[in-house]
MDTraj code that builds the backbone (N, CA, C; nanometers):
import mdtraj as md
import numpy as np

residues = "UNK UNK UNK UNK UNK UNK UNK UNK UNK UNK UNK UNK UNK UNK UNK UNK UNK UNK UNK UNK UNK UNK UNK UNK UNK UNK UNK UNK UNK UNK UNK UNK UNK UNK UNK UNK UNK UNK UNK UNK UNK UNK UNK UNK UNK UNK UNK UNK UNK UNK UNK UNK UNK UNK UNK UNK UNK UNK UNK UNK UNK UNK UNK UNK UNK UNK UNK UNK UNK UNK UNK UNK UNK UNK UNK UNK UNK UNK UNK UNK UNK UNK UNK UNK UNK UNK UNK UNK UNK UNK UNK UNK UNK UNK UNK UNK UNK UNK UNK UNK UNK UNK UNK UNK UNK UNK UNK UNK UNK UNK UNK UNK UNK UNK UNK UNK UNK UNK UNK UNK UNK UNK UNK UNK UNK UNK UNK UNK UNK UNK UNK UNK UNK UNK UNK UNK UNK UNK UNK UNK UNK UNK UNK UNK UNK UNK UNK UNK UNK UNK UNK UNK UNK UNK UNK UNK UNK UNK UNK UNK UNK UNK UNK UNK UNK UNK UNK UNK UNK UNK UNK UNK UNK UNK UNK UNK UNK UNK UNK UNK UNK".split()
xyz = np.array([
    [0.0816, -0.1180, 0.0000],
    [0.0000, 0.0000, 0.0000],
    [0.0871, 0.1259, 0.0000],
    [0.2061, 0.1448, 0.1122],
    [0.2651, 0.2293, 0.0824],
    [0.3583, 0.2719, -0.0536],
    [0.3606, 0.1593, -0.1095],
    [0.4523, 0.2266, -0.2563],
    [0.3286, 0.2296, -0.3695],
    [0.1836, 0.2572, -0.3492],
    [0.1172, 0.3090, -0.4382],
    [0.0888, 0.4715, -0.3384],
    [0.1169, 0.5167, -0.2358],
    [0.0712, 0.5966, -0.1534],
    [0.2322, 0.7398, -0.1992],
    [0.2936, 0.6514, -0.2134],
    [0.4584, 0.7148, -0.2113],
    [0.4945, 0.6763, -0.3847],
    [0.4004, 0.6659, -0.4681],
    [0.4385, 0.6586, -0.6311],
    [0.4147, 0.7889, -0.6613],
    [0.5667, 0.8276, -0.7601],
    [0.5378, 0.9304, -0.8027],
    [0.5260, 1.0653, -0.7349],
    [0.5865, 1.1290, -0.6048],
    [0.5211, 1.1611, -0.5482],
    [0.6068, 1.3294, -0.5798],
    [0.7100, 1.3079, -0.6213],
    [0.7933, 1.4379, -0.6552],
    [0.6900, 1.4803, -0.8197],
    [0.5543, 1.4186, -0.8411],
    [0.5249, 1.4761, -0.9480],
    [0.4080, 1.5714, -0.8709],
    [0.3274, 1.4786, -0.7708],
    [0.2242, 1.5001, -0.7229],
    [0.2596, 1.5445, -0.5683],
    [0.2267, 1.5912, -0.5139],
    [0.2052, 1.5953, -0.3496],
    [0.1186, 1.6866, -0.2964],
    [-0.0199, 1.6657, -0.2350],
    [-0.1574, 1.7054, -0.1842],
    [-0.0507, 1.9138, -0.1006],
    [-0.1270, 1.9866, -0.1394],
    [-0.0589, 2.0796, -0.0731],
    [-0.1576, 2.1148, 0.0683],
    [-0.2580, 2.0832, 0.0240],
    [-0.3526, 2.1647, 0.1858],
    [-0.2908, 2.0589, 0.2882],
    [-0.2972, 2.1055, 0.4151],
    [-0.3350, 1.9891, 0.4881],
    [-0.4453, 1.9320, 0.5293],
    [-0.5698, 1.9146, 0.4919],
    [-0.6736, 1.8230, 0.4775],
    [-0.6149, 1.7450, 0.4074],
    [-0.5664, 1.7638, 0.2674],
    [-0.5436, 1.6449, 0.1859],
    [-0.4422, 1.5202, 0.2786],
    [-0.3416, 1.6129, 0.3051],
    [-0.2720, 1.5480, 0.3579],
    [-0.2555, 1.4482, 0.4901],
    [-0.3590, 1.5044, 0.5581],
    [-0.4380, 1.4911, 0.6560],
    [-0.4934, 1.3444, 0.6212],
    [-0.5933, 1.3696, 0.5454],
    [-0.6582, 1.2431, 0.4741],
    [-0.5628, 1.1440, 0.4281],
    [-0.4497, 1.1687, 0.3818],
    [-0.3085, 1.0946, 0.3338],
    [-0.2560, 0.9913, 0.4141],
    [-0.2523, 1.0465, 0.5687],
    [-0.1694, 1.0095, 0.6921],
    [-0.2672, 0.9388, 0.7618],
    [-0.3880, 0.9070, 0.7366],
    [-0.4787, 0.8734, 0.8018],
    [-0.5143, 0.6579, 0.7766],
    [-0.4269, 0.7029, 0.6122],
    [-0.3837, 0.5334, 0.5833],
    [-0.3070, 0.4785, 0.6443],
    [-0.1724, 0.5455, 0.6497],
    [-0.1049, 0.4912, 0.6880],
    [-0.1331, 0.5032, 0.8293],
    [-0.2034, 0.6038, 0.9318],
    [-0.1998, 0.5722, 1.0465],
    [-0.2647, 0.4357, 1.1189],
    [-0.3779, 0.3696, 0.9960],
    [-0.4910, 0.3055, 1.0321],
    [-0.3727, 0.1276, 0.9594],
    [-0.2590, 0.1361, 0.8695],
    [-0.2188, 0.0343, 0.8403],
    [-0.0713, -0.0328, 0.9126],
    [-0.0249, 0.1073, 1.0653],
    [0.0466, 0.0803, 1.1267],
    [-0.0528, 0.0015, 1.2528],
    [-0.1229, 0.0783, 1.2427],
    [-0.1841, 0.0452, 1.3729],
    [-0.2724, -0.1105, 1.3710],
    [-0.2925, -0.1717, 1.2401],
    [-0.3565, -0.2734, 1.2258],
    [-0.2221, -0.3965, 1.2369],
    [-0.0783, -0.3537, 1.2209],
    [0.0035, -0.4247, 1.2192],
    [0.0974, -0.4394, 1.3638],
    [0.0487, -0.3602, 1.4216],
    [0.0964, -0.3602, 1.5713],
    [0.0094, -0.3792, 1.6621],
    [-0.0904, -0.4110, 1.6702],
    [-0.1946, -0.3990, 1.7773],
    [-0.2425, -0.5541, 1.7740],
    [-0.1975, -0.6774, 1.7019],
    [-0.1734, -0.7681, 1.7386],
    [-0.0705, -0.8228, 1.8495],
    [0.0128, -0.7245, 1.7891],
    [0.1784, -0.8214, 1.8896],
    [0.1656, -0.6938, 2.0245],
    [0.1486, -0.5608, 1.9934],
    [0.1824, -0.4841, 2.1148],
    [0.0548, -0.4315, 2.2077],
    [-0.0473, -0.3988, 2.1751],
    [-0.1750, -0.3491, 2.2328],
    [-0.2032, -0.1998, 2.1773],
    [-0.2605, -0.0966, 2.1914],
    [-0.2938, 0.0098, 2.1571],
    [-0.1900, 0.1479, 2.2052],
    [-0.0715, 0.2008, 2.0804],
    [0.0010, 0.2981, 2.0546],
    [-0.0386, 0.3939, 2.0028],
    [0.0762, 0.5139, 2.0382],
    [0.0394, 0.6726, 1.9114],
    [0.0809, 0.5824, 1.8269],
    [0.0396, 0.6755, 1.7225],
    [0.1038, 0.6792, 1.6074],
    [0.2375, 0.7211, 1.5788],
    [0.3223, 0.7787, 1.6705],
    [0.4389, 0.8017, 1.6720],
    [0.5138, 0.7029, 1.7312],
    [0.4383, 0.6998, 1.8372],
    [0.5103, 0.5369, 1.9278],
    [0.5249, 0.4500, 1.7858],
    [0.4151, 0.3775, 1.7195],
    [0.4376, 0.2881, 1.6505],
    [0.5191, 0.3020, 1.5233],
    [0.5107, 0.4434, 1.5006],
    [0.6387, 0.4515, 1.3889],
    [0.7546, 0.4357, 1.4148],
    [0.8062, 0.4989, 1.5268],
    [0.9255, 0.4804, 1.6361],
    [0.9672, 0.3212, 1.6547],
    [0.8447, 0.2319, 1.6697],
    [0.8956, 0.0826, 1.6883],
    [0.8648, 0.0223, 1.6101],
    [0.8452, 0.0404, 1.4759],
    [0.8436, 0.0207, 1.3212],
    [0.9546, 0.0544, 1.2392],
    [1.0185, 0.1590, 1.3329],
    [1.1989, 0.1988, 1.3006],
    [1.2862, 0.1023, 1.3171],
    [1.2875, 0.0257, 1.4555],
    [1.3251, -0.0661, 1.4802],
    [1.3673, -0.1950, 1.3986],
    [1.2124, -0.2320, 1.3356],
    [1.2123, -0.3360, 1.2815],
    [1.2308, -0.2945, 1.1511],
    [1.2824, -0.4111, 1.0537],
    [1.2994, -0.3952, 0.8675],
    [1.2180, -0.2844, 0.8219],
    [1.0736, -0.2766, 0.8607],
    [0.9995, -0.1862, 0.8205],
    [1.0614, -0.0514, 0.8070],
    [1.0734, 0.0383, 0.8845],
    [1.1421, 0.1900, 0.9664],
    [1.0745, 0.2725, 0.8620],
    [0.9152, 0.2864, 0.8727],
    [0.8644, 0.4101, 0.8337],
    [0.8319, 0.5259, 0.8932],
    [0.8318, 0.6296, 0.8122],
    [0.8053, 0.7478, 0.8387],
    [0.6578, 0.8421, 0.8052],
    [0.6624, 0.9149, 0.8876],
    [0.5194, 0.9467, 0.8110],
    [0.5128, 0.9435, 0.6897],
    [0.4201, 0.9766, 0.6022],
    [0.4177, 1.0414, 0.4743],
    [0.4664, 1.1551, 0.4503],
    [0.4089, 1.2163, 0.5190],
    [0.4963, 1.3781, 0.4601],
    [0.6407, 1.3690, 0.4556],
    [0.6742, 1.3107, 0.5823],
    [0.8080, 1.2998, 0.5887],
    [0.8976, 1.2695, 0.4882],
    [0.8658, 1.1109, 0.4491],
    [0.8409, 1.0490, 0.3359],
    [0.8317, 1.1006, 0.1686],
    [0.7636, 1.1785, 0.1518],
    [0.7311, 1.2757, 0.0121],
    [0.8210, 1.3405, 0.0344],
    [0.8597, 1.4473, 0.1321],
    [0.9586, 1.5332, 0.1546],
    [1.0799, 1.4898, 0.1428],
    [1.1414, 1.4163, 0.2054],
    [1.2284, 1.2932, 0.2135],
    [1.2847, 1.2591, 0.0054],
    [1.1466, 1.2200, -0.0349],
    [1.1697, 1.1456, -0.1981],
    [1.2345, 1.2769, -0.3055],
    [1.1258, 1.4024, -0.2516],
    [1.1704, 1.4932, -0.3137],
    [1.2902, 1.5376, -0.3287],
    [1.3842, 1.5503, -0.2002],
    [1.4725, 1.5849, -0.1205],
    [1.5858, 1.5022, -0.2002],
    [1.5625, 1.4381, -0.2444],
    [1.6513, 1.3044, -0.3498],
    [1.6380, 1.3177, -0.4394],
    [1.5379, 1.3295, -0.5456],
    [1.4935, 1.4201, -0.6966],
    [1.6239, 1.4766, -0.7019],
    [1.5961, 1.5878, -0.6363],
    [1.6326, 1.7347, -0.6268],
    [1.7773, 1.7297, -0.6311],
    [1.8374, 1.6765, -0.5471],
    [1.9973, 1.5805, -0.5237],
    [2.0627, 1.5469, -0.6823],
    [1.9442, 1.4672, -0.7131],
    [1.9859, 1.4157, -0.8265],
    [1.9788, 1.5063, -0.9618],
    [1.8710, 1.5938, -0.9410],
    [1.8839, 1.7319, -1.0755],
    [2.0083, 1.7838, -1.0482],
    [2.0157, 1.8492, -0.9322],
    [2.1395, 1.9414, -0.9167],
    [2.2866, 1.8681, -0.9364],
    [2.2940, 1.7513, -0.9653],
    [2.4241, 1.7085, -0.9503],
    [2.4192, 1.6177, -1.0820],
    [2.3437, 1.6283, -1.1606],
    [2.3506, 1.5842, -1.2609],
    [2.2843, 1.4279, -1.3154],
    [2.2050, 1.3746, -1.2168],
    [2.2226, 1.2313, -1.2284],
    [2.0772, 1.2069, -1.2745],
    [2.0223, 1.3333, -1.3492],
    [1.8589, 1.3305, -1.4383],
    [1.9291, 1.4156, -1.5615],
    [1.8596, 1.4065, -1.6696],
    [1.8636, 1.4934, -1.7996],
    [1.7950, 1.6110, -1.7550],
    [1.7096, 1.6536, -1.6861],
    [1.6786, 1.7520, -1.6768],
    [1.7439, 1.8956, -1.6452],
    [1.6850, 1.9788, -1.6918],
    [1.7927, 2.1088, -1.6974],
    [1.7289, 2.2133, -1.6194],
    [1.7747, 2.2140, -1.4670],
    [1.7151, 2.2698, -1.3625],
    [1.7623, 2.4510, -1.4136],
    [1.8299, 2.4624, -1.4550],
    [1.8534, 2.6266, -1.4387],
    [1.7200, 2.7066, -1.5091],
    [1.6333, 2.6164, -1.5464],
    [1.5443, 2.6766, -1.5872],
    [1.4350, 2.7119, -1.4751],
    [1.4332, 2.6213, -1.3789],
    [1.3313, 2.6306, -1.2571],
    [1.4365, 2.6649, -1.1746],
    [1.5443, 2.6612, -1.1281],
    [1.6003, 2.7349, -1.0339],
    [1.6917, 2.7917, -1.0445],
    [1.7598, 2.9010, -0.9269],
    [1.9346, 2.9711, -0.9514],
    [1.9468, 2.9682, -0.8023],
    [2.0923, 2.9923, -0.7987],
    [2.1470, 2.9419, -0.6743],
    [2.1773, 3.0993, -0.5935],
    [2.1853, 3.0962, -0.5230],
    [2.2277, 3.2301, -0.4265],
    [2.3966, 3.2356, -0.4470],
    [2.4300, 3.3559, -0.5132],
    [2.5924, 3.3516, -0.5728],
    [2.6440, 3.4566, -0.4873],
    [2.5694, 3.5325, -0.4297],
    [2.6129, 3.6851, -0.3895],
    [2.7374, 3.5923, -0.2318],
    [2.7437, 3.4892, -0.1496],
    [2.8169, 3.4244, -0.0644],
    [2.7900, 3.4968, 0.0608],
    [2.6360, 3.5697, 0.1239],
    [2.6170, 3.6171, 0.2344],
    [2.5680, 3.4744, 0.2595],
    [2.5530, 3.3847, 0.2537],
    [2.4396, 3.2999, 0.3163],
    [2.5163, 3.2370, 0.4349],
    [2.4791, 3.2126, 0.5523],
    [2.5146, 3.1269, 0.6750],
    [2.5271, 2.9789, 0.6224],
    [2.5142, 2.9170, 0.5395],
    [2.5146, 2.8056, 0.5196],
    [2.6068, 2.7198, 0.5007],
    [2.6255, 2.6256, 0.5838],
    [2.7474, 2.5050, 0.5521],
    [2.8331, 2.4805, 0.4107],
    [2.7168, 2.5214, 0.3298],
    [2.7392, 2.4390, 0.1845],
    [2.6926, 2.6057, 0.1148],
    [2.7283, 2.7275, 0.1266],
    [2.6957, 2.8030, 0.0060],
    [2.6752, 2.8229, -0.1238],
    [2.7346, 2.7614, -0.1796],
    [2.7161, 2.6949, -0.3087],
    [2.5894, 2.6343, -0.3657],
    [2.5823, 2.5863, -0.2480],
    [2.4055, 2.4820, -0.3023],
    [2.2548, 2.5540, -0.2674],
    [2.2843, 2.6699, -0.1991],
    [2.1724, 2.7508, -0.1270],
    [2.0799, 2.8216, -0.2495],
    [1.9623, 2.7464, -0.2512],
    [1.8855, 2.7904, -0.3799],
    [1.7946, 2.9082, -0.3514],
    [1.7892, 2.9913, -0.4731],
    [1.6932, 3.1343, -0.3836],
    [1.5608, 3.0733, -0.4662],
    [1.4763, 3.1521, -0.3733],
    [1.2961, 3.1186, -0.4081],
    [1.2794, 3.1642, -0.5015],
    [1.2017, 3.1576, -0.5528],
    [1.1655, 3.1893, -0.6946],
    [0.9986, 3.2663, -0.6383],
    [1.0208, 3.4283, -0.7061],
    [0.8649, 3.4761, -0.6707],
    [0.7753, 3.4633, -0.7689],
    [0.6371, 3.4097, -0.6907],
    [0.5481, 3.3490, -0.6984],
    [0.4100, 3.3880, -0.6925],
    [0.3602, 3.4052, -0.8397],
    [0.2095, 3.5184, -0.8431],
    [0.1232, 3.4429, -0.7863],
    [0.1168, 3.2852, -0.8066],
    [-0.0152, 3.2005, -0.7613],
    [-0.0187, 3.0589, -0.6836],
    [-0.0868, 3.0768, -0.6316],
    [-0.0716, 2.9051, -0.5403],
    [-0.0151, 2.8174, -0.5823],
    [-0.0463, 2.7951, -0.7243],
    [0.0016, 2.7116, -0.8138],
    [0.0987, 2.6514, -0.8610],
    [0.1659, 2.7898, -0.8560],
    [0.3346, 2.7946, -0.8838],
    [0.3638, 2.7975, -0.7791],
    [0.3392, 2.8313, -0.5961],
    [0.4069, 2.8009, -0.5449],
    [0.3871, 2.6555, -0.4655],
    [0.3300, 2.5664, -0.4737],
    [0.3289, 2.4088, -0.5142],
    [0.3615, 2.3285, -0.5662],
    [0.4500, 2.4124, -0.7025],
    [0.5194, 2.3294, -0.7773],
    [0.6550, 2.2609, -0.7191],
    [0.6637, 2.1875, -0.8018],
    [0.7796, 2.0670, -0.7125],
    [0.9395, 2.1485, -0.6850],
    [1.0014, 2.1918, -0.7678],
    [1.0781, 2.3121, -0.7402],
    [1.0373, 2.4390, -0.6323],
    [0.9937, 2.4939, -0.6207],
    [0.8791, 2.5825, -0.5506],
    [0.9562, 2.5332, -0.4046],
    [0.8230, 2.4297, -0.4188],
    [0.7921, 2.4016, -0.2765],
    [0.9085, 2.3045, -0.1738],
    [1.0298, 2.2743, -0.2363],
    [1.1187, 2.1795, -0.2233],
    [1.2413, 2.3467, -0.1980],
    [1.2189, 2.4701, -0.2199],
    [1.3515, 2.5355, -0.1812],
    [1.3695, 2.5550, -0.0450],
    [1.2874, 2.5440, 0.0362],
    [1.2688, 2.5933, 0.2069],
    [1.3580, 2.4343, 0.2613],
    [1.2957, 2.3370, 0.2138],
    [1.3776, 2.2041, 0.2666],
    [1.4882, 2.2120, 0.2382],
    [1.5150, 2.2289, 0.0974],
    [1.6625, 2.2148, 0.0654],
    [1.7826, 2.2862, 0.0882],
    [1.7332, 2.4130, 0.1168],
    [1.8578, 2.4928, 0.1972],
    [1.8265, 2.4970, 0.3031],
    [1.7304, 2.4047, 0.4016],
    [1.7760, 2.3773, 0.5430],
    [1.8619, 2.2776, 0.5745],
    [1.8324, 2.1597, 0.4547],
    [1.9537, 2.0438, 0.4728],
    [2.0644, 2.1171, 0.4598],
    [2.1115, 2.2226, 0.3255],
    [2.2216, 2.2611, 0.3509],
    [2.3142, 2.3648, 0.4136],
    [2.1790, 2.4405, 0.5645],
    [2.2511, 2.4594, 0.6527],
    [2.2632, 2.3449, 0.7404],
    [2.2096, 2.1864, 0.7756],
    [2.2505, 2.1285, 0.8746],
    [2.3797, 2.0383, 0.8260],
    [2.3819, 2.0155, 0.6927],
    [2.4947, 1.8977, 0.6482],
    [2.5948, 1.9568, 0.6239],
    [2.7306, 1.8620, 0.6334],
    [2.8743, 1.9094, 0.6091],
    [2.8873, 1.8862, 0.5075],
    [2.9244, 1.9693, 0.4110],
    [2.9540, 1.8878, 0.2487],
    [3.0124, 1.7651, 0.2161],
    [3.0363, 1.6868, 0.2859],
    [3.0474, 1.5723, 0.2683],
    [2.9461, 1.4488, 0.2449],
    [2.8527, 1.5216, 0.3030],
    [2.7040, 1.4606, 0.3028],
    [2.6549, 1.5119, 0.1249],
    [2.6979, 1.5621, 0.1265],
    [2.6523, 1.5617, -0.0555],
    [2.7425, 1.5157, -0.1440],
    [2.8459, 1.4183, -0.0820],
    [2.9637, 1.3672, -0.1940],
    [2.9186, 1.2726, -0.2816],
    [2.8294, 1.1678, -0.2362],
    [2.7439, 1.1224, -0.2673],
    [2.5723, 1.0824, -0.2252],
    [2.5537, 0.9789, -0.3307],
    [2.4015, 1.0112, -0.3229],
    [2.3371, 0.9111, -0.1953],
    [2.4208, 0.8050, -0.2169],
    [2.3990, 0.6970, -0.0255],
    [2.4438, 0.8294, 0.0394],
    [2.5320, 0.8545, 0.0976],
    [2.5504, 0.9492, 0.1654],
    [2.4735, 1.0412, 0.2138],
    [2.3709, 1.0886, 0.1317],
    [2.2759, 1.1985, 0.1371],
    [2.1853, 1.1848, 0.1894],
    [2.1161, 0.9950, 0.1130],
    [2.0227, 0.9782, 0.1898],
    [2.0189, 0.9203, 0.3035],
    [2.0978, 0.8823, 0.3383],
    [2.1469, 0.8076, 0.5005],
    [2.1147, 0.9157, 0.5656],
    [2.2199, 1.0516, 0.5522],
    [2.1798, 1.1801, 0.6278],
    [2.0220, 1.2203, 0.6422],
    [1.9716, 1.2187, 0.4874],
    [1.8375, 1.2784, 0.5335],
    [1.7388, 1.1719, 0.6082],
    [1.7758, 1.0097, 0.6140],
    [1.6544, 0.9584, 0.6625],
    [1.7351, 0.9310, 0.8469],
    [1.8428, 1.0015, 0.8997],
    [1.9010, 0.9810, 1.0439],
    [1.8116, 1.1465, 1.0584],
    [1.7957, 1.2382, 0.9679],
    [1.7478, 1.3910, 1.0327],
    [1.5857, 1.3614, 1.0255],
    [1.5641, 1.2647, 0.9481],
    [1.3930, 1.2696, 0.9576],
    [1.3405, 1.1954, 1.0544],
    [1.4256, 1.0663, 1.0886],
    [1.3439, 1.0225, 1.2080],
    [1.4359, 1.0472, 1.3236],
    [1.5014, 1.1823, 1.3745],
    [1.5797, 1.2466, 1.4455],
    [1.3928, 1.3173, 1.5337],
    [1.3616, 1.3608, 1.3860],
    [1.2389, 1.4627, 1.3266],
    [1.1343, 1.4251, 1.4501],
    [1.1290, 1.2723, 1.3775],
    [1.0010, 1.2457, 1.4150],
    [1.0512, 1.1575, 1.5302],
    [1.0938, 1.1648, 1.6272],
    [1.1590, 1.0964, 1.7505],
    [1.1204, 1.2584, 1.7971],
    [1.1918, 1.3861, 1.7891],
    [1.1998, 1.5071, 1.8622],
    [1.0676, 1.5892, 1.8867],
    [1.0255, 1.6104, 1.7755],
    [0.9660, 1.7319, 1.7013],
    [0.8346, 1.6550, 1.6566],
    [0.7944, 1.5641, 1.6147],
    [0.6693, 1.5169, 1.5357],
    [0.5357, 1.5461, 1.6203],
    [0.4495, 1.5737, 1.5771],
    [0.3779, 1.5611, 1.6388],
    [0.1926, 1.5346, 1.5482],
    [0.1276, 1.4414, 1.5423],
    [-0.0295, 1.3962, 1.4677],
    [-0.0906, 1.5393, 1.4458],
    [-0.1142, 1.5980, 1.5509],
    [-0.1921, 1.6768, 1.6207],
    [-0.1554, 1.8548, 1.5810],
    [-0.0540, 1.8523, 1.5364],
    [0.0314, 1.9570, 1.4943],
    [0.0987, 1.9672, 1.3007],
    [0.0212, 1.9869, 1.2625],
    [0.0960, 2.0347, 1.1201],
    [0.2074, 2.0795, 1.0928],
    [0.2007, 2.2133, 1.1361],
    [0.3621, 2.2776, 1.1341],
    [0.4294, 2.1718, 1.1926],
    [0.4431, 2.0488, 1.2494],
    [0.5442, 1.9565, 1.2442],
    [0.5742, 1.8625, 1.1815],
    [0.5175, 1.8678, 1.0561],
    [0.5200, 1.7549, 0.9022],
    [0.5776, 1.7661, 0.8593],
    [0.6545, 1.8759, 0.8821],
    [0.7794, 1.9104, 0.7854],
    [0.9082, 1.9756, 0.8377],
    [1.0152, 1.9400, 0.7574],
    [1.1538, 1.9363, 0.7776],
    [1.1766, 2.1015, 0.8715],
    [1.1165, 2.1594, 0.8161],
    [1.2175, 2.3296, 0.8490],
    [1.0359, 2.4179, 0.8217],
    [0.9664, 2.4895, 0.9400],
    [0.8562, 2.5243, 0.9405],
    [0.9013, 2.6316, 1.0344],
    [0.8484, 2.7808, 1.0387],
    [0.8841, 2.8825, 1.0908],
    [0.7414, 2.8537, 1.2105],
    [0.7760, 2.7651, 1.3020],
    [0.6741, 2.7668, 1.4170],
    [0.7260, 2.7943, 1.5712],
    [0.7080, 2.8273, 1.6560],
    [0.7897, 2.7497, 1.7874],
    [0.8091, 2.6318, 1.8189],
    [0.7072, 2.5489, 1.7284],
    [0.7371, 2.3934, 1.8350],
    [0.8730, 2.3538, 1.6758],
    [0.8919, 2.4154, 1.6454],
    [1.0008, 2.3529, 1.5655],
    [1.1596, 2.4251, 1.6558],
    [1.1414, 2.5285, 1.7070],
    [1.2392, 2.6063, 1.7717],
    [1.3137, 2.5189, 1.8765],
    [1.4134, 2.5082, 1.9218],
    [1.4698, 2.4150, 2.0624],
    [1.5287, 2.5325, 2.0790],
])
top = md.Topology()
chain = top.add_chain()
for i, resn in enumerate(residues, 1):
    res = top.add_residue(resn, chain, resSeq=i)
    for name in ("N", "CA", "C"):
        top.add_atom(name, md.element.get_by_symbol(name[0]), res)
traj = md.Trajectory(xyz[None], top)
């Protein structure tokens, strides 16, 4: 179920959170049908947490989409798609940025309509220059590399910070307090 839930998903990804809402609500109902034999009645975080554990080690969805994108994106910028990103993005050259990795710090692109700012480029620049203020450039030498990093910061994420009940915590880098330490 989850790799028809997680197909495709750097083409598509629900932007409201109702949709998404509705999204997380499978997988909350297909963890919980797989643990509540062997353990008794968990959050949904508990059981993702001890679903980490085992072969399984999922993550929410959002996480997850965010996560797939987060790898796309890896792979445009470094060459390992035909696609020719300088058309959807440019990089921040001016070298004020705080960031580990300056070089890779992509600027937003302004945005007349919802539409465009949903698009998969778009909506993937706020994640991606937060990974590259937390990673050492070494974490982008390669592409295992990258994703090892991003799936130890996502369920870092969702061990710290996650929360059902809370939106602004679905995602990587959200200007909220409960994302603040």
């Amino acid at each position: 179920m989850k790799s028809q839930l997680s197909y495709a998903t750097v083409v598509w990804s629900p932007a409201s959170v109702k949709l998404r809402t509705i999204l997380e609500r499978v997988q909350r109902r297909a963890t919980r049908w797989i643990l509540t034999t062997r353990i008794g009645e968990m959050s949904y975080k508990q059981r993702l947490l001890t679903l980490a554990l085992l072969p399984l080690a999922l993550l929410p969805l959002t996480y997850d989409r965010e996560l797939r994108a987060l790898v796309f994106l890896y792979k445009c910028i470094f060459g390992c798609t035909d696609l020719n990103i300088g058309r959807y993005v440019t990089f921040i050259t001016h070298g004020r940025s705080r960031s580990k990795n300056p070089t890779l710090v992509l600027k937003p692109a302004y945005c007349k309509t919802t539409t465009f700012q949903a698009s998969f480029f778009n909506r993937n620049v706020t994640p991606w220059n937060f990974i590259c203020n937390l990673a050492p450039y070494c974490k982008f030498s390669s592409l295992n590399s990258f994703k090892k990093f991003l799936r130890a910061t996502y369920f870092t994420l969702l061990d710290s910070t996650y929360n059902i009940d809370m939106p602004c915590t679905w995602f990587l880098s959200r200007n909220c307090p409960c994302h603040r330490s």
